[in-house]
Structure formats: C-alpha cells, structure tokens
KOLTOR-264717 format. One line per field, with one value per residue (C-alpha): residue number from 1; residue in three letters; x, y, z. Coordinates in pm, whole numbers, padded with zeros to 5 digits. Last residue first. Layout:
<rs>
k <- NUM	... $
r <- ALA	... $
east <- X	... $
north <- Y	... $
up <- Z	... $
</rs>
This chain:
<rs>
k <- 551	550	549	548	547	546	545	544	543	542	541	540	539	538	537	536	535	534	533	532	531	530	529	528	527	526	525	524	523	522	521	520	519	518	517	516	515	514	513	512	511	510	509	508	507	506	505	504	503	502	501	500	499	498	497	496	495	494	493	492	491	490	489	488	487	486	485	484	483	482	481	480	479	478	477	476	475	474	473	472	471	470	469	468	467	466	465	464	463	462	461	460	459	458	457	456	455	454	453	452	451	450	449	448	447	446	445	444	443	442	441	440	439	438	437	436	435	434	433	432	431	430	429	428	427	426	425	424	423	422	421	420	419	418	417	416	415	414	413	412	411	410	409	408	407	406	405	404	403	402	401	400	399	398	397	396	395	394	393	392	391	390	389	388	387	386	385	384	383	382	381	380	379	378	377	376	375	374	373	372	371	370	369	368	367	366	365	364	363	362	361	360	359	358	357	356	355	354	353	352	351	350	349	348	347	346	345	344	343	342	341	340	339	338	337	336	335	334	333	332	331	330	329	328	327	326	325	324	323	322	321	320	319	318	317	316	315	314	313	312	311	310	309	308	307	306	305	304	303	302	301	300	299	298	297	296	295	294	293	292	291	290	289	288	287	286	285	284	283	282	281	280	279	278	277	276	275	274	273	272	271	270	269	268	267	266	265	264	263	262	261	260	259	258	257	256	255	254	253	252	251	250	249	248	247	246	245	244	243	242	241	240	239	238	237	236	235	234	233	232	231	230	229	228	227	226	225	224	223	222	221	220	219	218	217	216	215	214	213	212	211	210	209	208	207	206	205	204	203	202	201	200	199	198	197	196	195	194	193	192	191	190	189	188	187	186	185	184	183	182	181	180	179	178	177	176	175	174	173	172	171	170	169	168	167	166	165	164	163	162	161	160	159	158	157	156	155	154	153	152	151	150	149	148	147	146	145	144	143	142	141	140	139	138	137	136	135	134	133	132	131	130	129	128	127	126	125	124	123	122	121	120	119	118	117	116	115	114	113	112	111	110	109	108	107	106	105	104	103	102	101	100	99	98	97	96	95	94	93	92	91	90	89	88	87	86	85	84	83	82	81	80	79	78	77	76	75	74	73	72	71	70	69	68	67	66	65	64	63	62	61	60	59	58	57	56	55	54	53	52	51	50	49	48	47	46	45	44	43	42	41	40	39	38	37	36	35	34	33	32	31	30	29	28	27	26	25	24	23	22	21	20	19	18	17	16	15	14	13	12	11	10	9	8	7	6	5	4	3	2	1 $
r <- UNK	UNK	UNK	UNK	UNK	UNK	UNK	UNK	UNK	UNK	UNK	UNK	UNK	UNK	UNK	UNK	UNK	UNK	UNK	UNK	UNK	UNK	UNK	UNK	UNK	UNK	UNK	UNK	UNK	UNK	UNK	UNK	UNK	UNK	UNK	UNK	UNK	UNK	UNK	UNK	UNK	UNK	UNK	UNK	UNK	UNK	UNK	UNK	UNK	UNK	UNK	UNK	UNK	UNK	UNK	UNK	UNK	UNK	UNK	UNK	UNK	UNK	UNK	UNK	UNK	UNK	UNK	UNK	UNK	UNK	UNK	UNK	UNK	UNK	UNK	UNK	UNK	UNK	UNK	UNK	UNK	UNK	UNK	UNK	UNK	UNK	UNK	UNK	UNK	UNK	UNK	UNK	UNK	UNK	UNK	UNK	UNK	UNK	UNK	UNK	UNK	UNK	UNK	UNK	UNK	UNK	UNK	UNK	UNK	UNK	UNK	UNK	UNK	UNK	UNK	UNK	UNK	UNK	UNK	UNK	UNK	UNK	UNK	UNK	UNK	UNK	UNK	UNK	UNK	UNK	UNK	UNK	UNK	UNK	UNK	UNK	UNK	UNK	UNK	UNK	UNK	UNK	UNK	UNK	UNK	UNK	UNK	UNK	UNK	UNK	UNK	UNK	UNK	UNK	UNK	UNK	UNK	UNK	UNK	UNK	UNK	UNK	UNK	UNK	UNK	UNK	UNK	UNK	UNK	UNK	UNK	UNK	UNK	UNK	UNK	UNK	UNK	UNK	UNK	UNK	UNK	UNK	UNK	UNK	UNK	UNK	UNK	UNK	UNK	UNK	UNK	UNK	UNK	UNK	UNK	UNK	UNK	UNK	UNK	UNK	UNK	UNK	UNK	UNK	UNK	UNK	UNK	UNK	UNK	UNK	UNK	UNK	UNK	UNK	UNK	UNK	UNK	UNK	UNK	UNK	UNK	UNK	UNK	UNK	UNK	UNK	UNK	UNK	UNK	UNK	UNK	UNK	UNK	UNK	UNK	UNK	UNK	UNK	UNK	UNK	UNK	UNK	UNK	UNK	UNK	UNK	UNK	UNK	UNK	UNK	UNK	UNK	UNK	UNK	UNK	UNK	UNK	UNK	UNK	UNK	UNK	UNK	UNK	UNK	UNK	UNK	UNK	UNK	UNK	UNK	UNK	UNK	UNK	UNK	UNK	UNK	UNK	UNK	UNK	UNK	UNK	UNK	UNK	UNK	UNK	UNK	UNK	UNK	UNK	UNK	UNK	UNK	UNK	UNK	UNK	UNK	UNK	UNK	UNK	UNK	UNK	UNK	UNK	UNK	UNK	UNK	UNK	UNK	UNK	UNK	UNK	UNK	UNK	UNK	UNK	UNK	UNK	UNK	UNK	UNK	UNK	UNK	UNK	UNK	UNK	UNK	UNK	UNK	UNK	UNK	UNK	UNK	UNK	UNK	UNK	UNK	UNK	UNK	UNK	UNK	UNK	UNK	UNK	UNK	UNK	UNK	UNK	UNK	UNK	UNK	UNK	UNK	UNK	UNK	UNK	UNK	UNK	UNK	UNK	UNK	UNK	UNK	UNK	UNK	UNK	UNK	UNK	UNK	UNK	UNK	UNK	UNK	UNK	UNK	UNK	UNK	UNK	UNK	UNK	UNK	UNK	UNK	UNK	UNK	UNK	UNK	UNK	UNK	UNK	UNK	UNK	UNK	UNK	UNK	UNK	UNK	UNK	UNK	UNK	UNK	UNK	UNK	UNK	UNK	UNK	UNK	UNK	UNK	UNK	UNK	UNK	UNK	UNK	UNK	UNK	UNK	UNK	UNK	UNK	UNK	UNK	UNK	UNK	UNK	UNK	UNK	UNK	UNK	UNK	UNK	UNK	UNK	UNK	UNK	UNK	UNK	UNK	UNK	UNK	UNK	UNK	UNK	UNK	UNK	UNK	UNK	UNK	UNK	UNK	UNK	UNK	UNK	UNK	UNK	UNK	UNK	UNK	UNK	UNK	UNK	UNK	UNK	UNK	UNK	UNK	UNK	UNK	UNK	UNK	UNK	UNK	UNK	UNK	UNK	UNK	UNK	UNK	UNK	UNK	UNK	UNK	UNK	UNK	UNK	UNK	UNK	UNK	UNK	UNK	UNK	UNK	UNK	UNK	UNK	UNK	UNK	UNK	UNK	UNK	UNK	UNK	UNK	UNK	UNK	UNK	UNK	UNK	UNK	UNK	UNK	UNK	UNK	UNK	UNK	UNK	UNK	UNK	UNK	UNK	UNK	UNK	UNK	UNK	UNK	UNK	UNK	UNK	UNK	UNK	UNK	UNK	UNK	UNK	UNK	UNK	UNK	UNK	UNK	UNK	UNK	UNK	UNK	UNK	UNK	UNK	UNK	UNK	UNK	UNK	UNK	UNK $
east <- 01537	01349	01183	01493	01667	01389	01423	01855	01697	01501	01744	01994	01709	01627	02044	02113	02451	02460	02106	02085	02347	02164	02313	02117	01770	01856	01951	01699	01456	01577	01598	01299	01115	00882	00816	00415	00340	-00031	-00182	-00042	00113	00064	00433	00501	00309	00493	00831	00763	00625	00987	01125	00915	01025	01348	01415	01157	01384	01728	01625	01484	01611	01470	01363	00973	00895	00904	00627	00357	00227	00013	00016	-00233	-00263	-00640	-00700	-00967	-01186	-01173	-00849	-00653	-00416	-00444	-00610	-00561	-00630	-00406	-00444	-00202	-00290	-00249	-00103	-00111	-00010	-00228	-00442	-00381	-00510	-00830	-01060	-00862	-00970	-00655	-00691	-01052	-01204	-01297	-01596	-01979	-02120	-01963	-01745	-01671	-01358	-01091	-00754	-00496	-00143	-00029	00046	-00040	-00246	-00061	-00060	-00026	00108	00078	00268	00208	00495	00380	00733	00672	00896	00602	00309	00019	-00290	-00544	-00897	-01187	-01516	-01710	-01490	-01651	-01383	-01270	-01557	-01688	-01408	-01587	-01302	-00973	-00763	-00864	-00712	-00414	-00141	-00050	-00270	-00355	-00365	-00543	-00631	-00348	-00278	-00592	-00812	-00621	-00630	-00714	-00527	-00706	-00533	-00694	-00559	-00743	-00510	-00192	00138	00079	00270	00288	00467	00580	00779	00895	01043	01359	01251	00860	00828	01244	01275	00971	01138	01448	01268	01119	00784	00659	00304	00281	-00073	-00138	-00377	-00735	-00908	-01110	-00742	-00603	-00901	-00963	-00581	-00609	-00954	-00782	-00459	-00625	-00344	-00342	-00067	00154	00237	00228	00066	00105	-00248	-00271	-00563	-00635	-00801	-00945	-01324	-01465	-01269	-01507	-01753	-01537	-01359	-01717	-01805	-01494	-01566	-01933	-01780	-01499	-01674	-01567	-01828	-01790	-01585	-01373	-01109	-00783	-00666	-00278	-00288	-00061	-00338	-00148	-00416	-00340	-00346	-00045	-00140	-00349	-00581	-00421	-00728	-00633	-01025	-01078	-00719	-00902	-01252	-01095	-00883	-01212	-01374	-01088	-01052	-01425	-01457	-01122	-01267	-01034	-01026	-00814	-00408	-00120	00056	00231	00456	00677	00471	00351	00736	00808	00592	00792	01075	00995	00782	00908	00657	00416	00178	-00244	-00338	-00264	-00346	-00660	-00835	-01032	-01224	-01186	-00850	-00823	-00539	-00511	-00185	-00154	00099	00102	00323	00539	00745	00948	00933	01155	01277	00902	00916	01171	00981	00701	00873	00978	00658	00491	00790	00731	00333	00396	00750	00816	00505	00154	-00044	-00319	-00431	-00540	-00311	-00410	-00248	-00391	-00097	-00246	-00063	-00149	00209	00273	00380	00725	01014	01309	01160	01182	00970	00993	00769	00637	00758	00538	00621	00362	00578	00437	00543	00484	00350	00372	00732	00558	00801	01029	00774	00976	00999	00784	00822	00638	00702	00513	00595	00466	00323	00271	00314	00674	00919	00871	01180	01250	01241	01495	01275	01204	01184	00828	00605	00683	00640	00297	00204	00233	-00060	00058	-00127	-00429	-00129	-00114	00268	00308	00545	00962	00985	01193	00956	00635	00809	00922	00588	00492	00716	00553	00183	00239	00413	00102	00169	-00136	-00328	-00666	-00772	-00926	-00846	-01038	-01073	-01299	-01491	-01290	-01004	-00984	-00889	-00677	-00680	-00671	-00610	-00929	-00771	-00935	-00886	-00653	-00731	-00460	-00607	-00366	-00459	-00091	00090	00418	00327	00413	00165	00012	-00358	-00353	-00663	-00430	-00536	-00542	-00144	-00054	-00191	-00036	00298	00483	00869	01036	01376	01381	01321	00985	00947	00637	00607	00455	00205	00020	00076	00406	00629	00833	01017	00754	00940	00772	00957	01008	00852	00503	00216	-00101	-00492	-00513	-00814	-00998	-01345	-01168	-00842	-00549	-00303	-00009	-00130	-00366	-00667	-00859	-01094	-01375	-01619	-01556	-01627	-01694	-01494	-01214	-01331	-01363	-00972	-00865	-00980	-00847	-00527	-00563	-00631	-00366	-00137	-00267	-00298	00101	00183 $
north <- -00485	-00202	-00395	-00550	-00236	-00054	-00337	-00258	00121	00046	-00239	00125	00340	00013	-00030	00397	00471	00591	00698	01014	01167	01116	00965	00652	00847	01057	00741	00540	00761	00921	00537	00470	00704	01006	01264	01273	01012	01091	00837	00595	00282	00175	00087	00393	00572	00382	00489	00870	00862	00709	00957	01255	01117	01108	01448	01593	01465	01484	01904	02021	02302	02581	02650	02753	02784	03144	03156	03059	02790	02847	02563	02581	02322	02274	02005	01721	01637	01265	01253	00892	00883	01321	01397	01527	01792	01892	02209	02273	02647	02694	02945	03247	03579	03781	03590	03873	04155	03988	04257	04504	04427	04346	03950	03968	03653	03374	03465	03372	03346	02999	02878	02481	02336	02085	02197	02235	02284	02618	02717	03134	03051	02764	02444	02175	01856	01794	01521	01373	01205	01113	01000	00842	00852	00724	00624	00821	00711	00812	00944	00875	01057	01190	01451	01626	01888	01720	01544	01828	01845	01440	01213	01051	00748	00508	00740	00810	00850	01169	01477	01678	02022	02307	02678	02787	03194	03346	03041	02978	02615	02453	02129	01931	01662	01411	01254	01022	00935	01138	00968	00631	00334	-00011	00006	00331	00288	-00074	00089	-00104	-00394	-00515	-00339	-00337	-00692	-00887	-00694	-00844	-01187	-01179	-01069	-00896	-00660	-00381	-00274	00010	-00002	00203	-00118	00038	00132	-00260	-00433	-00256	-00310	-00653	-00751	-00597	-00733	-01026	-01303	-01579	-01662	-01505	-01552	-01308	-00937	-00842	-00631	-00377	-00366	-00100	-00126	00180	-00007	00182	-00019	-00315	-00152	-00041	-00387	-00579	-00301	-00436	-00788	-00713	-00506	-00741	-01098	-01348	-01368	-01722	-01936	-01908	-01614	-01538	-01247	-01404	-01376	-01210	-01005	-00814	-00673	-00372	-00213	00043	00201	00484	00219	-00122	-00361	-00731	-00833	-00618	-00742	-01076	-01010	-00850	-01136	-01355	-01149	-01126	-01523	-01574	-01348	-01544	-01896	-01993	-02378	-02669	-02698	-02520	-02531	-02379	-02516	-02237	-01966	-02137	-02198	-01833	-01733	-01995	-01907	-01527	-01526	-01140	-01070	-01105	-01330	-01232	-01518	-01872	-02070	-01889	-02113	-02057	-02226	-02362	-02167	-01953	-01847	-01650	-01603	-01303	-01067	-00880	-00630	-00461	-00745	-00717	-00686	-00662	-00995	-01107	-00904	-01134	-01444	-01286	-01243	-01625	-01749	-01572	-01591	-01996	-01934	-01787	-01777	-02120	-02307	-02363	-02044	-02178	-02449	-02207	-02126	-01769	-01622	-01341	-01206	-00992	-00732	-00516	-00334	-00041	00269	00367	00489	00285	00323	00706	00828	00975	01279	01234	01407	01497	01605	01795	01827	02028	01956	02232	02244	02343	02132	01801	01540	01664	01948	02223	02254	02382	02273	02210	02063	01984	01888	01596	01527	01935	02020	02211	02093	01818	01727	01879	01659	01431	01135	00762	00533	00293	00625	00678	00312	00337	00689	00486	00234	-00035	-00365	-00207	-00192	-00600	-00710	-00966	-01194	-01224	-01356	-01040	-00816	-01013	-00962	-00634	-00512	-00653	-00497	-00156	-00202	-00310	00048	00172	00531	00667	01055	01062	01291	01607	01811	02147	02442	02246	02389	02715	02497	02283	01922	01693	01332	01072	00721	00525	00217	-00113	-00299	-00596	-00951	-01242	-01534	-01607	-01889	-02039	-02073	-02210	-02418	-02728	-02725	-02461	-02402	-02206	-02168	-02139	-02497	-02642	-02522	-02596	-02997	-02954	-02869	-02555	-02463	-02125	-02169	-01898	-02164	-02298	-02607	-02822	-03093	-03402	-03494	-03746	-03770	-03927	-03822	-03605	-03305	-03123	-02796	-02480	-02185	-01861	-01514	-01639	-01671	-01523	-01509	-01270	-01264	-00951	-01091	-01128	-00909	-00863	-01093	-01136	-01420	-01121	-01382	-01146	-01169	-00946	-01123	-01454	-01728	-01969	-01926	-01907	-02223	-02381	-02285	-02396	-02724	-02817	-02732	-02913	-03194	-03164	-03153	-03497	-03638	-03527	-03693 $
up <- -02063	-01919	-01630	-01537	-01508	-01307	-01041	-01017	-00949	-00703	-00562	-00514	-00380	-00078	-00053	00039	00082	-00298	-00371	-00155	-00380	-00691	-01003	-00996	-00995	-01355	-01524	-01453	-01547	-01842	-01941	-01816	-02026	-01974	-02220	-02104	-01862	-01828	-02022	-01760	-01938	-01534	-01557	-01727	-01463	-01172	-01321	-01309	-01003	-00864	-01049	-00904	-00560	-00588	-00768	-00477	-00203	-00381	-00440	-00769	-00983	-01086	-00769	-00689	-00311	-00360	-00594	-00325	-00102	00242	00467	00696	01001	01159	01464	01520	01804	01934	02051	02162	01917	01877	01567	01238	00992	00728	00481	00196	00088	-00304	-00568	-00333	-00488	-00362	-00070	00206	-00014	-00049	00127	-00068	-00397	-00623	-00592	-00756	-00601	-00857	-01100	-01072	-01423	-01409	-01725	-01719	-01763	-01950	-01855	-02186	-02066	-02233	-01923	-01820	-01541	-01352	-01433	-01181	-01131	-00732	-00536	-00180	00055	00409	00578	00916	01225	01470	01259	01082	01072	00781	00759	00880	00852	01160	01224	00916	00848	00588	00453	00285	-00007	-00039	-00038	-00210	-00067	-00316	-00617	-00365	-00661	-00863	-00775	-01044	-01109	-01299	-01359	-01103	-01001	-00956	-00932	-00575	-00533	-00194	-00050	00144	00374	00607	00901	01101	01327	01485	01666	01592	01693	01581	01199	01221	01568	01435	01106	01173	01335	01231	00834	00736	00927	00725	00482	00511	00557	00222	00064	00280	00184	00418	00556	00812	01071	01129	01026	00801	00594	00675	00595	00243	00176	00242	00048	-00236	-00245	-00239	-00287	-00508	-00700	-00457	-00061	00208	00328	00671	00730	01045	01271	01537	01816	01982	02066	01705	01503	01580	01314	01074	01069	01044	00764	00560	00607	00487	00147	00122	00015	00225	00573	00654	00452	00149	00248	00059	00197	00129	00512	00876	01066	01377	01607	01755	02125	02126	02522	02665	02822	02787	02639	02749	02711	02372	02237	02295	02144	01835	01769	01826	01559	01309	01321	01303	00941	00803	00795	00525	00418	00556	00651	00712	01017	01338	01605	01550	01649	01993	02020	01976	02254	02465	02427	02429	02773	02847	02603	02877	02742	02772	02525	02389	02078	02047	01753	01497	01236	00853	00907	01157	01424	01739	01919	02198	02363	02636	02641	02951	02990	02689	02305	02031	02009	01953	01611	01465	01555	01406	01034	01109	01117	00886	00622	00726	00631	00271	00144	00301	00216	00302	00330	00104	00304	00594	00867	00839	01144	01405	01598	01906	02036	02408	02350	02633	02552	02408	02647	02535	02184	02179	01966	01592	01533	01197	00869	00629	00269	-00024	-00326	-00600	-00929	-01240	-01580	-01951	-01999	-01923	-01808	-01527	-01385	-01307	-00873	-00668	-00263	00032	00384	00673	01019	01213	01603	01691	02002	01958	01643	01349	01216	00863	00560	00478	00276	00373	00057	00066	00043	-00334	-00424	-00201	-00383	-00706	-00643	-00872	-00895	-01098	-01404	-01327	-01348	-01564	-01403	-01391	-01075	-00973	-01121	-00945	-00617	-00669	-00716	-00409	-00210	-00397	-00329	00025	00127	00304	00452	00328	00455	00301	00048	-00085	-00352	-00323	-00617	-00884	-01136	-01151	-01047	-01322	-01268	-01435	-01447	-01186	-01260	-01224	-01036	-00987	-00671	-00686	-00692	-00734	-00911	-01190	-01428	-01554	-01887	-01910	-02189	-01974	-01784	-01465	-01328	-01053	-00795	-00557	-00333	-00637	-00725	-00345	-00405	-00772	-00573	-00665	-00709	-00780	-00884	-01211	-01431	-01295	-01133	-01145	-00879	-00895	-00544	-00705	-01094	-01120	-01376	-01115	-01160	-01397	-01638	-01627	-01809	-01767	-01909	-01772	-02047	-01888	-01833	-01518	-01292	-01170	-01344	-01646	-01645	-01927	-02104	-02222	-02420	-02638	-02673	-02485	-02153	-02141	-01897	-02082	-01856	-02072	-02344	-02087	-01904	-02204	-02303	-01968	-02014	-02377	-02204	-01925	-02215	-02421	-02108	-02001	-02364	-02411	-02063 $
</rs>
C-alpha cells in the first residue's frame, strides 16, 4: 500500500512539473490550465484493500470508486489530496468607471442561479471554493425579492433605490429590481419538452445521473395532455428513447427515465443536434418549446471545445427553441461549457445539487424555469456627469456589451421567466465623494445642467433603460427609468439590505479588491436579523453557509 501511494504520489508531482502553466506549491492551491491542485479539509480513508473496484471514502460521507475517480479525471490517496477538473470561466471583476470617459453600462439581463447551488455544494463538502466559481449576481438572483407587481402591458416592473453604501463610506448603492409578470399555471401554453440526458460514464452515481432521474420524475407530475414530451440521450452516441408523449403518459414517461444508465464516453455535439431535430418536428407554434439538457458538461467526443458548441446553439437558436442547462455532479463539471450553452441557448441554467432543488428549479419556480414573458433583454443604465463621476456595477462581468449593442436588435440579450426577480447593483460616487475615479479630461465638457435646453435633466443622477421583446417579437421596446435624490433613504429597505449582503459575501469570497470594510461577521450578523429572513429556509441556509465559511 505505502509503494502504491508513494508512487501516485511520485505521479502527480511529474505531472505537475510537467504541466506547469502557473501552478504553485501553495497546497491550497490555485489554477493550471483551469484545474485545481488541492488538499481537501477532510480526510480519505480506502474501504477495501483490494485494488479493483476499492473505494475511497472521505470523512464527511462522500464515497468514490477508482472506476468513477478515472472516469473524473481525479486522482485521490491517502494524503487527501485530489486533481480537480471542474472548469469555470475566468472573471475580470469590474472596477470603477468614470463617467466623463464612460457614461453607459451595458449588460445583459441574468436570472441563472447555478453559480450559487453550487457554491453550497463545495461549502458543505468542505472544498476550496474557486474565486472564478462565484458569479455574485447569481447568489443575489437565487433569493426572490418584494418588488412591485408589474401592472398594464408591460411583462415586468422596475424598481430603484439609493441607499448608503454598507462598506465604503464615500459612495452609494443603487438597486436596480425587476419583477416579472407571474402566469397563471392552470392557463399556461402548451409544453413541446425534450429531456436530453448525459448518460455518459461520468454521470454514474446517485448525486449525478439518479438526481437526473429523479429531478425529471418530479417535473413529469407537472404536466398533462397538452405537452408532448420527449427522451433523447448521448453518450459515445445518441439515442431518442421515445418522442412526441402526451404528458398525460406519466407511467410510462417515467419508466423511460428510470430505466436509464451510465456508461461510455460523451458525444454531447449529436445529442444537442438530434434534441434540436425533435423539438423542431413537434414544434407548438406560440407554445414553451425547450430542450431540457441535464450534464456535468463534460464532453470528449465530437464537437467539445465551447467556442464550436456554442456557435452550434446560436445557430439552432434561431428555430424558437430554447435550451436550458441542469447542472449535476462534482469533480468534474464545466461550469463553463454550461453556462455558455445555456445563455446562446436562449435558456436559463441552474446547477442542482439535491432533490430540493431539483424541486425549487422544476416545481416551485416552474413558471421561471419554462416560461418566458420577455427575451432578449438588455439593460443600459446612463450616468449623468453632472451629478456622478463614477460607478460600478457588481456582478454580470460575462453578461456585459458594447453601449451600441443595445439598441442593435440584432444582439441578444437575456430571457426573462414568468415570476422572475432581476436584481442589479450600482456603487457609485457622486460628485462631491472623496472616492478616487481614475479618468481622462476631454476638451469637450458634459451638458451644462443650468442651460435651458437641459432643464429637464437637472438633477438626474442616472436613467435605467431596459429593452426587451415580446416571446415571440422580433422588434424590441424602450422603458426609462429616470433616478434622482429622492430615491435616497438613509436607511435601506429588507430588499436592498439583502441583497447588498449577499454582495458583500461573494466579494470576500472572491478576496475581491473591492470589499472595502467588509467582514463576515458584519455580514452575518446584519442578514440574520432581517425580517424577511425569519420565515424564509433558502435566507436562513444562507446564512448557516456563511457560518461555515467563517469558522
């Protein structure tokens, strides 16, 4: 056993040496190639002594095959130290911006929650948690938010508010809320679904290809026989396991599910084709047609790498259906690859990693999850040089465009679900802050506010402007927001309290630069003594996962 473990070890240091793209000797770790070198905060003890099919257990419960662990790409012994493959996009924070220089912010509307589920995962297994892991506007948008219903035509309502900025005392917070009109699910269109499964090797086990199984299972009970349902899978091929179901036909939709498994390599690239060819041939005009993609986004065969998979999803986007991402499993997953399918996919992508949120995602926020009310969405907020010399936006670094792109109806934006929460948040500075805003002096100087011509912007600090359009639209629409000083209270509501302390935790996870005073304890202690905390169990395990982090 000792000349075994002596040499894996002996191994993974040669691999490391000769790999070396960065890597450091700090245990703890940090990225080579977008793969994490670390020592777990548990222990891993082997079951069996035999060398076929032993099992290594960790302390915290968690148990792994060496087939699984080659499958991964994990290499575990008794050091407790494993190769991590997972792959997430890298994240330049944003940093400030002047408005002389630069008076639009631009972005795409995101109501992925993936980045935060799986967050909780790695706290709860006690990992290393990967600062390109956390995408704080996803922890912000996993908690829903009272904001005013949506009234008349229009399929969300906006809301703003100023409030003191909770760790830098030279600037403000802006909150920027959407509410979505909710639907009536009696009355909801027609379903054309299509499940698309990984049963690849890699989505053996329980938490990966079982959550799959019984996370659909759970959605079947919601349908009836108005949808049409269909099973395609892929693994070193695909297969259409059955199509065009009423989902009426629960038994025996549910025993197609059941009767899945895991075996071979990832052919991901003919799974999303044929999906798309299905929900194509069982197109309901006016109707929720999505594909359902349930993977760790590990793909080995076929078209793998994400730039080609992501044009193949922009490309078949264009027939009105949408794909949304179910994220499973650990050790492995592509965040990356996910996300990136999910946003070109015109879908929304959730990462589950149990069965209540396999419930939260498919049952609860069903409406959300399947139905949109307004696509490509883009917001654009526009500083007044007057009154602000600098902001910046917290979160949606991947979500951010051209200030030209937003009225270019050409360029996509976001989707926004049935009863959705859109929650976006400013820093700014305002003219007289002693916050220091790196800028450039033009000879060409902002609008005097006094000249008559201009007498309608005095006293503006910003205009929030959305576009968005209709599910099945092709032209887009113009809301203005304007913002001044009387959205400024001294004191911040539950909703902006919340969500500034949920920001405020995701920066000192990211050991963001721009944390200022910021602590978890302040933290901690300022989010459990809200109201909207106490009846609320996804605020409360919040709060319990902040805990564990600052121990």
């Amino acid at each position: 056993m000792k000349k075994r473990t002596l040499t894996i070890v002996i191994s993974l240091i040669m691999v490391i040496s000769l790999c070396g793209c960065g890597a450091k000797d700090d245990a703890k770790g940090d990225y080579a190639s977008n793969r994490n070198y670390q020592t777990t905060d548990y222990s891993v003890t082997k079951d069996t002594a035999a060398d076929s099919g032993a099992n290594y257990k960790y302390s915290n419960g968690l148990v792994a095959t060496e087939a699984t662990l080659g499958v991964d790409g994990m290499m575990m012994y008794d050091g407790g130290i494993d190769w991590n493959t997972e792959e997430y996009s890298h994240i330049d924070e944003n940093g400030w911006k002047s408005v002389k220089v630069t008076p639009f912010s631009t972005f795409a509307a995101d109501v992925d929650t993936a980045s935060y589920a799986n967050l909780r995962r790695m706290i709860n297994n006690g990992q290393y948690i990967p600062e390109d892991a956390v995408r704080i506007e996803e922890l912000i948008n996993y908690f829903k938010y009272d904001y005013k219903a949506p009234t008349g035509s229009d399929p969300f309502s906006v809301t703003t508010e100023l409030a003191p900025c909770p760790w830098n005392e030279n600037t403000q917070l802006l909150l920027v809320g959407v509410k979505a009109k909710d639907i009536d699910m009696s009355e909801r269109k027609r379903s054309n679904l299509v499940f698309l499964v990984d049963v690849s090797g890699s989505m053996e086990g329980a938490d990966r290809l079982g959550l799959v199984q019984s996370a659909f299972k759970l959605l079947c009970e919601e349908l009836d026989q108005n949808d049409r349902i269909s099973l395609v899978t892929y693994a070193s091929g695909d297969r259409v396991v059955f199509e065009g179901l009423s989902g009426a036909n629960k038994k025996e939709i549910m025993q197609h599910v059941e009767d899945l498994f895991a075996s071979g390599g990832t052919n991901g690239s003919a799974g999303i084709q044929t999906a798309y060819e299905i929900a194509e041939k069982y197109y309901i005009e006016g109707g929720n047609n999505r594909i359902i993609l349930a993977t760790d986004g590990d793909l080995n065969i076929g078209i793998t790498d994400e730039g080609s998979l992501t044009r193949l999803v922009k490309e078949k986007a264009k027939s009105g259906v949408e794909l949304s991402v179910l994220g499973f499993g650990w050790g492995n997953i592509s965040d990356s690859r996910m996300e990136a399918l999910a946003d070109n996919g015109n879908g929304n992508y959730s990462y589950i990693d149990s069965l209540t949120e396999a419930r939260k995602v498919l049952v609860d926020e069903m409406g959300g999850t399947l139905f949109t009310v307004a696509k490509d969405v883009k917001f654009q907020v526009e500083f007044n040089p007057n009154e602000v010399k600098g902001y910046r936006l917290i979160g949606y670094e991947n979500r951010t465009m051209a200030a030209e792109d937003f009225a270019d109806d050409s360029k996509d934006g976001g989707e926004i679900g049935a009863g959705h929460n859109v929650t976006v948040l400013y820093e700014i500075a305002l003219k007289d802050s002693a916050q220091e805003i790196p800028e450039v002096e033009s000879k060409y100087s902002a609008k005097d506010p006094e000249a008559e011509e201009n007498s309608d912007i005095a006293g503006e600090y910003l205009t929030v402007n959305v576009r968005y359009k209709e599910p099945n639209g092709d032209t887009s629409k113009l809301l203005e927001f304007p913002v001044d000083a009387s959205k400024y209270q001294e004191t911040m509501s539950e909703n902006l309290s919340w969500a500034a302390g949920v920001a405020q935790a995701g920066m000192l996870i990211r050991k963001s630069e721009y944390a200022g005073t910021s602590t978890m304890e302040e933290v901690i202690k300022r989010l459990s003594n809200l109201d909207i905390v106490q009846n609320d169990e996804y605020r409360q395990e919040f709060c319990e996962l902040m805990k564990k982090i600052n121990k």
